[in-house]
N, C-alpha and C positions, 0 to 999 in steps of 0.2 A: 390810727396805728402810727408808733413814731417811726420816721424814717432813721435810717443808718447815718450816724457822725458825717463820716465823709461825704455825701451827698449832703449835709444842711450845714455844713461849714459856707459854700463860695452862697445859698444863699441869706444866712444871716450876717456876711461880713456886705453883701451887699444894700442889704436895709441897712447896716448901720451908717457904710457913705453916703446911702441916700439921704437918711436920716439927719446927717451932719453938714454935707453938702449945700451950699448957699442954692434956693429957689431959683435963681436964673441961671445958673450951671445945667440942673437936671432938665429944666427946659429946654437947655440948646442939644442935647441930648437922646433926646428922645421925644415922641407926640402921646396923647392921650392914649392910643390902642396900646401903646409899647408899657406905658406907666400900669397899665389896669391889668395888663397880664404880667409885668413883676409883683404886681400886689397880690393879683389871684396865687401866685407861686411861694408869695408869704407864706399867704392863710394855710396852703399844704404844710408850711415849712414850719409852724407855730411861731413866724414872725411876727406876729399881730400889729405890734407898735411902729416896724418897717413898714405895713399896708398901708396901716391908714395913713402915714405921710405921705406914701404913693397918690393913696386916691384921693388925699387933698389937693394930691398939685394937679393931677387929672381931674379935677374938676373947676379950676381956676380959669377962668375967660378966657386968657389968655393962650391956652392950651388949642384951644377953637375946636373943643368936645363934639361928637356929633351927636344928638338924640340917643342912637342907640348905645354909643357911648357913656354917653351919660346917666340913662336908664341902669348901664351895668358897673357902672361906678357907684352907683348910692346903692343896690340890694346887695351889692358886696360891701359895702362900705357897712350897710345893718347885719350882714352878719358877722362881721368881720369884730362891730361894737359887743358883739355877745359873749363875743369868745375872747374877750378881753380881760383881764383880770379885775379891771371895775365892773364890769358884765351891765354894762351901761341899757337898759332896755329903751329907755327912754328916747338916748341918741338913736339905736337901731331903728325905733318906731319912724322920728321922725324921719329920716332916712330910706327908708320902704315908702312913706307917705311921697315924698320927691320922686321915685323912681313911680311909683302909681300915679301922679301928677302928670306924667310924661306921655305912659302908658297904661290907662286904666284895665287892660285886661291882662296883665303881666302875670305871671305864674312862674313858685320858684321851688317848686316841685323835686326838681333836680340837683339842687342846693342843698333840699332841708335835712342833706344828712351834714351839714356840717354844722351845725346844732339843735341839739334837740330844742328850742324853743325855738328855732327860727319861723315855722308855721305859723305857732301862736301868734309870735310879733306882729310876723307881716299880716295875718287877717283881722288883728285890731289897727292897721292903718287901713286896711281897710275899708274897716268900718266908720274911721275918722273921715272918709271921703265921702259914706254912702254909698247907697248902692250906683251900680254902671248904668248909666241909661244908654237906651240901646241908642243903635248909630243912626243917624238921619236919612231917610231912602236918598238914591243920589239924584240930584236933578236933569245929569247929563244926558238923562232920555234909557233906550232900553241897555244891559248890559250886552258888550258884545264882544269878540275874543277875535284877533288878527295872528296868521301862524306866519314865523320864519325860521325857513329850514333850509340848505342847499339844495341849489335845481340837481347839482351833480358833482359828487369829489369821492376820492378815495382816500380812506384814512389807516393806519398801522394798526395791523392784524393786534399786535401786541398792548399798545397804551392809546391807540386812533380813540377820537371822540367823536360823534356827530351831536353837535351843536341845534336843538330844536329849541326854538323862543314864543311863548305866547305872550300877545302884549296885552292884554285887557282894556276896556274903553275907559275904566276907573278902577282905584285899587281893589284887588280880589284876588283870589288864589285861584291861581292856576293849575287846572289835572292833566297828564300828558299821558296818554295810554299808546301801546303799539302791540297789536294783534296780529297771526296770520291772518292774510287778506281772506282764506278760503275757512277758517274758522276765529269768528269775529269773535269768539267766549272764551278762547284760549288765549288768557295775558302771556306777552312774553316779556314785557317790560312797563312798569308804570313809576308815576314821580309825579308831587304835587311839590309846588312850589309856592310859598308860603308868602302874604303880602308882606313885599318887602324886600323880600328874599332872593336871592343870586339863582339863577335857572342852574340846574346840573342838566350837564351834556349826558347821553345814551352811549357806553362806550360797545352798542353792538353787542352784549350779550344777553341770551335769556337767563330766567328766573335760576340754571344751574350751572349759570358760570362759564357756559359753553359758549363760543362765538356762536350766532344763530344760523340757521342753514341758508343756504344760497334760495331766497322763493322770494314773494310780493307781501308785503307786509303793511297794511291799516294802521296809519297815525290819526288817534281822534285827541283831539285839546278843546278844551271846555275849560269858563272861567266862572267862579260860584263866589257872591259877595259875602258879606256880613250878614246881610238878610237871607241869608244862603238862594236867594237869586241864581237861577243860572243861565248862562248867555247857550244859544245855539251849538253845538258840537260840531267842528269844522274836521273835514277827515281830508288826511292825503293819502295818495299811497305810494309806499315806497320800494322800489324793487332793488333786493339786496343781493349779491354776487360778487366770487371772488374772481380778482386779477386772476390772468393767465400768470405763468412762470417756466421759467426754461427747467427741464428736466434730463437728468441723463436717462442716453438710452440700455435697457439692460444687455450686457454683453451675452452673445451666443453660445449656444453649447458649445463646448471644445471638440474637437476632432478622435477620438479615441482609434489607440494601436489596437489590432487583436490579439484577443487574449489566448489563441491557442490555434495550432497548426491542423489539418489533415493529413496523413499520410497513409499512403498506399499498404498494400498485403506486406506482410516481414521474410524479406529475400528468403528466410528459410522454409516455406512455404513451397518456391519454386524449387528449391536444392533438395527437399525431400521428394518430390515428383519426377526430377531429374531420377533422383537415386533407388525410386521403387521403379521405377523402366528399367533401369539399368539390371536392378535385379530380376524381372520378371524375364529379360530377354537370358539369364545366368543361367536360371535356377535350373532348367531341363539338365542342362551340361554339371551342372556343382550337384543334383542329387547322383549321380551316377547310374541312371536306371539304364539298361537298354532299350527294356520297351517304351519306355520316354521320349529315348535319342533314335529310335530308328523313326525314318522315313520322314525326321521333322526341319532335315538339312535346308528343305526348299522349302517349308511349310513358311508362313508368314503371318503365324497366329500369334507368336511371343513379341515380334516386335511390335505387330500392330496393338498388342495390349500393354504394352511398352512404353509406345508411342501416344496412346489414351491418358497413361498415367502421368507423363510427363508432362502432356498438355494440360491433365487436370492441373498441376501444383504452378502453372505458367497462367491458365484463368482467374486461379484464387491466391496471385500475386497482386494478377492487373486489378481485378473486382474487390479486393477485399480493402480494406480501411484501418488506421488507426489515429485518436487524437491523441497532441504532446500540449499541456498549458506551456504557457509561455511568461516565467515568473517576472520578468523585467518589464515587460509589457502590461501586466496585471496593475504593479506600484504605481508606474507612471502614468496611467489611468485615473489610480484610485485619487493621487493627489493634483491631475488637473480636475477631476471629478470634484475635489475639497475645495480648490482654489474659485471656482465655478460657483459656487454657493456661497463661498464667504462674498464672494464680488457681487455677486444675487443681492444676497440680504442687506450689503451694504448700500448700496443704488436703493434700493427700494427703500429704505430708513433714512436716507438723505433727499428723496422726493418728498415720500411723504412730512417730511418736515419746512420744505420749501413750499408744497401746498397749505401746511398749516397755516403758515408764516406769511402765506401771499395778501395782501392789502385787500381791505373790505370794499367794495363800490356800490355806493350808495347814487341811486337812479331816481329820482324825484315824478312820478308818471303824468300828477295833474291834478286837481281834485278830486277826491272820489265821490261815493253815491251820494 
């Protein structure tokens, strides 16, 4: 697909200084890795004719190419001849033959989309070489795998790596497995490391991304040759747990007003009790009867019933009850009541982020079984 002008402008005015530029300028310049990934950035860019001056001067003695270097300077360098406008097969052959010279099990799998004949090319180089005879057992006796891991560090929850190294007795690839200690079939992390190849550090997550849970975890590292050979499986184990970290504590409920009063019988309670005595002791004298008022001058029956009623309405003042809410008190509640929970939620969202955050510690125990 072609790319966008402005993206292959700075790199074709770049092959073209390369291109034009005296050979010991671009040397002092730059080393082999640097020359073979401007080439590679060619071949994206359909600078063709700016690569392969790249990867001719990365491949000049002078440069002090390394192997692998150089392996990836020539199958770029053949395809690179294909997609040239002389579409030179010839060159690319020999070319793949040089990089199969270096490393006869080379594979460029990965490549062969950047010409459709680049497969064919390269498997008539290597058929120019024959077939690979396999590798010679090794003589240094049996194969055998040495592990280095830290006895004990803590690394960042965030980007922390723990660094685990097999070293093999002879070149071989390295497998680095880590399972929980209590279920040995359950991978939480694996990584083979290819001969040759740079070890990748364990950054402490399992297969979904999660930092792994705070428990004892089975490191097995096993090294397998060419003859696919395998040395002994050395296990450690390692117990993983998070740093402690300071946390705020959650603020207390707040003190709440009452929301509403009791209050006693309604004064008019006792004033109508007052005033049915007062009428009871009346009424004989306000009907006007005689046979009412006679003989009742000394009697003591109207006021003791009088005196009954007026105590009733003085009992169901004291005894009786009423609530009044109390709307100031209600508000002022409801918003320490809001204030209470925002301050809640918040402490609790800034712990649990300080636990998230807290640094892994990785505990080394001994060998295992």
């Amino acid at each position: 697909m072609k790319r966008p002008a402005g993206r292959r402008l700075p790199l074709v005015l770049l092959g073209a200084l390369v291109a034009l530029a005296p050979p010991s300028r671009v040397r002092a310049q730059g080393n082999a890795a640097a020359l073979i990934a401007a080439a590679r950035a060619q071949i994206d860019e359909f600078g063709y004719d700016s690569a392969r001056t790249l990867l001719n001067l990365a491949l000049e003695p002078r440069t002090r190419a390394t192997d692998a270097e150089r392996i990836r300077a020539y199958y770029l360098f053949g395809i690179n001849e294909l997609n040239r406008v002389e579409n030179n097969h010839d060159a690319a052959r020999q070319a793949f033959v040089e990089a199969l010279r270096l490393d006869p099990t080379l594979r460029i799998d990965t490549l062969a989309n950047l010409h459709s004949s680049a497969l064919l090319v390269f498997g008539e180089a290597r058929m120019i070489l024959g077939p690979v005879a396999p590798p010679a057992a090794p003589t240094a006796g049996a194969l055998t795998i040495t592990v280095y891991v830290p006895a004990d560090t803590s690394v960042s929850a965030d980007a922390g790596l723990l660094r685990i190294e097999g070293r093999p007795s002879y070149r071989a690839r390295v497998v680095r497995t880590i399972t929980p200690a209590d279920a040995p079939t359950g991978i939480v992390w694996s990584d083979t490391q290819q001969v040759g190849a740079a070890a990748r550090a364990w950054n402490l997550r399992g297969r979904d991304g999660q930092i792994v849970a705070p428990a004892r975890y089975t490191l097995s590292v096993k090294a397998i040759d060419s003859l696919q050979q395998v040395s002994t499986t050395l296990e450690r184990v390692l117990q993983v747990s998070r740093a402690p970290v300071d946390t705020q504590v959650t603020p207390p409920a707040p003190g709440l007003a009452p929301e509403s009063r009791r209050l006693r019988g309604s004064p008019t309670s006792m004033l109508l009790g007052f005033t049915l005595g007062a009428v009871a002791v009346a009424l004989p004298t306000a009907m006007g009867n005689p046979d009412l008022n006679s003989d009742l001058k000394a009697d003591g029956t109207s006021y003791a019933v009088a005196g009954a009623v007026s105590l009733a309405g003085i009992v169901g003042f004291l005894a009786g009850h009423r609530v009044r809410s109390l709307p100031e008190n209600i508000q002022r509640n409801r918003e320490a009541l809001g204030r209470y929970e925002q301050d809640r939620a918040r402490i609790a969202l800034l712990n649990a982020r300080a636990r998230e955050n807290a640094p892994v510690h990785v505990h080394l125990e001994g060998p295992g079984r």
